[in-house]
N, C-alpha and C positions, 0 to 999 in steps of 0.2 A: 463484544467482550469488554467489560470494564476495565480492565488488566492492560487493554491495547490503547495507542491514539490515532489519529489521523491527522495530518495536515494538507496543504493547499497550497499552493504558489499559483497567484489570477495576473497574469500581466496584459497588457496591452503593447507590443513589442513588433509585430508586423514581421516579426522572422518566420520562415517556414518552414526549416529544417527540425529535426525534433535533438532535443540534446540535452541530456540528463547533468553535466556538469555544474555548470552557474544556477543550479536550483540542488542539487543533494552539495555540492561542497559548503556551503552556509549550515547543512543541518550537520555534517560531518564535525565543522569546527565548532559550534556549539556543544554538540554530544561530548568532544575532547575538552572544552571549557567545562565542562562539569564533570570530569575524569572519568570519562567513559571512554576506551580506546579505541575509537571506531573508526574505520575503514572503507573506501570504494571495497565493491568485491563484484566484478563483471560487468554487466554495461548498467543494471540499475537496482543493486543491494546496495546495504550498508551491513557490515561486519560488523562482531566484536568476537576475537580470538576462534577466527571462521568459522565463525556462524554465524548467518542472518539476521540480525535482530529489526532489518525493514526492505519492503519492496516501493518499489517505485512505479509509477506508468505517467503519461505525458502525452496530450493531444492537442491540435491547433485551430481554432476557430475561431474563422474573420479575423485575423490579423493580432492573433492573442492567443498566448500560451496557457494549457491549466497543466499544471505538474501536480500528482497528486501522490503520498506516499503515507505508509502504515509503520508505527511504531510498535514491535512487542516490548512492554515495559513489565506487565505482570499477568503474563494472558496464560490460560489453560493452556500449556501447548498441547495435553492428551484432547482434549476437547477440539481445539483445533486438527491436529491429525485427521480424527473421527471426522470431523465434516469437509476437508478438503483434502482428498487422497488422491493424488497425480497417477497420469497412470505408470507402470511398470517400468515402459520400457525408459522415463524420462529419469526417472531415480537409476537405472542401472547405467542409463548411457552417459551418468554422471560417476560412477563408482562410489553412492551415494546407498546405504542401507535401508536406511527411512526418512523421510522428513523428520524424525523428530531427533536423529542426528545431526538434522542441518542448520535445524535454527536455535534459538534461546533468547530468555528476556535480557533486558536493559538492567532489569532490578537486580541478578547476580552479579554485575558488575557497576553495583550504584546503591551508596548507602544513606545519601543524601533527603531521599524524599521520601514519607511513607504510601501516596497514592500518587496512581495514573495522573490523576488532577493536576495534587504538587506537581510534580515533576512535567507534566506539560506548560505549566505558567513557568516554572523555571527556563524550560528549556525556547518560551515564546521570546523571554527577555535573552536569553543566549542567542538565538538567531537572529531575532534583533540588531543585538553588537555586530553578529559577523556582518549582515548586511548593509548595516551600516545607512546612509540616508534615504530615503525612498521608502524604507521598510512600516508598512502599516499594518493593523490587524483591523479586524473585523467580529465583533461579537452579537451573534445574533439578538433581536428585539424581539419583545413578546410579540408584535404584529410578523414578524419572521416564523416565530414558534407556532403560530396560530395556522397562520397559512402551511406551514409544512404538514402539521396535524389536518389538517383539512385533505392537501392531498395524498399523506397515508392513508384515510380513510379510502378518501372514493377510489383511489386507484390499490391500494396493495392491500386491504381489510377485506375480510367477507368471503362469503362462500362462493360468489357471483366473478370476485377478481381471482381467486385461487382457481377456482377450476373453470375455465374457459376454453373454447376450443382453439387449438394451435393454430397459426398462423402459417401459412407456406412459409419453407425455406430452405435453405441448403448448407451444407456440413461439408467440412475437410479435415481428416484426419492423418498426421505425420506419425507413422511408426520406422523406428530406429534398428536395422538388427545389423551386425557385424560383417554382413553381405553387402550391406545396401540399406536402404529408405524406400518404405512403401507407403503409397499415400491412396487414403480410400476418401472418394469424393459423393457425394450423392443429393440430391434433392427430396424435400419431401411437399406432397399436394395435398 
């Protein structure tokens, strides 16, 4: 979605614990630097007048952090719904209607920038400031662009990578009801 951004936080840091703070507080005080009133909200949103406007995830390899999180700035949210619908029981065990109560863009509460773009360059130089020294960016090269075009091709293009046959493997799923939590495990060969 054009509407939406992504960012990255790559460190080399040798901690092993995962923790979402010292990587969303820097996009937090940015966002507020540029009068968006945004918010921690659970262990890894970011609010504005509660609702979502970004998720977060975070994983650890060889002694280096990737924190990686989604900005909604000007995304379809009905479009979004349509392709990512949670199941039931997690919208209800939140008291939560639909997702599309839960979230909303950046851009209702930000009149500064007319595209995703803008307001990403804005917001590289606002996190920036909050990070203060150390803080570098990264933009890709045409020899970056080439190579990643390269591997969309041979891996995610074509009739040959779309339909392939499954791979063994195995499933767990958490359902929530008012009694209890029941969890259905299974493998497949």
């Amino acid at each position: 979605d054009e509407g939406g951004l992504q960012y990255s936080f790559i460190r080399r840091d040798g901690v092993r614990e995962i923790s979402f703070d010292e990587y969303m507080e820097p996009v937090i005080v940015a966002l507020n630097s540029l009068g968006v009133p945004a918010e921690r909200g659970g262990r890894n949103d970011i609010l504005v007048g509660g609702k979502k406007i970004s998720g977060n995830a975070q994983f650890k390899l060889r002694g280096s952090t990737v924190h990686h999180g989604s900005l909604l700035f000007d995304t379809d949210i009905g479009e979004m719904v349509r392709s990512s619908s949670p199941p039931d029981y997690k919208i209800t065990s939140k008291s939560i209607k639909s997702v599309r109560d839960r979230v909303t863009n950046i851009r209702d509460f930000f009149s500064g920038a007319a595209t995703a773009e803008q307001f990403g360059k804005m917001l590289i130089r606002a996190v920036a400031d909050a990070v203060g020294e150390g803080f570098t960016t990264y933009s890709l090269s045409e020899e970056d662009i080439s190579r990643i075009e390269y591997l969309a091709k041979l891996r995610f293009r074509g009739r040959e990578n779309v339909f392939t046959p499954s791979p063994a493997f195995e499933a767990e799923y958490l359902c929530r009801f008012p009694a209890g939590n029941i969890k259905v495990s299974f493998a497949v060969k």
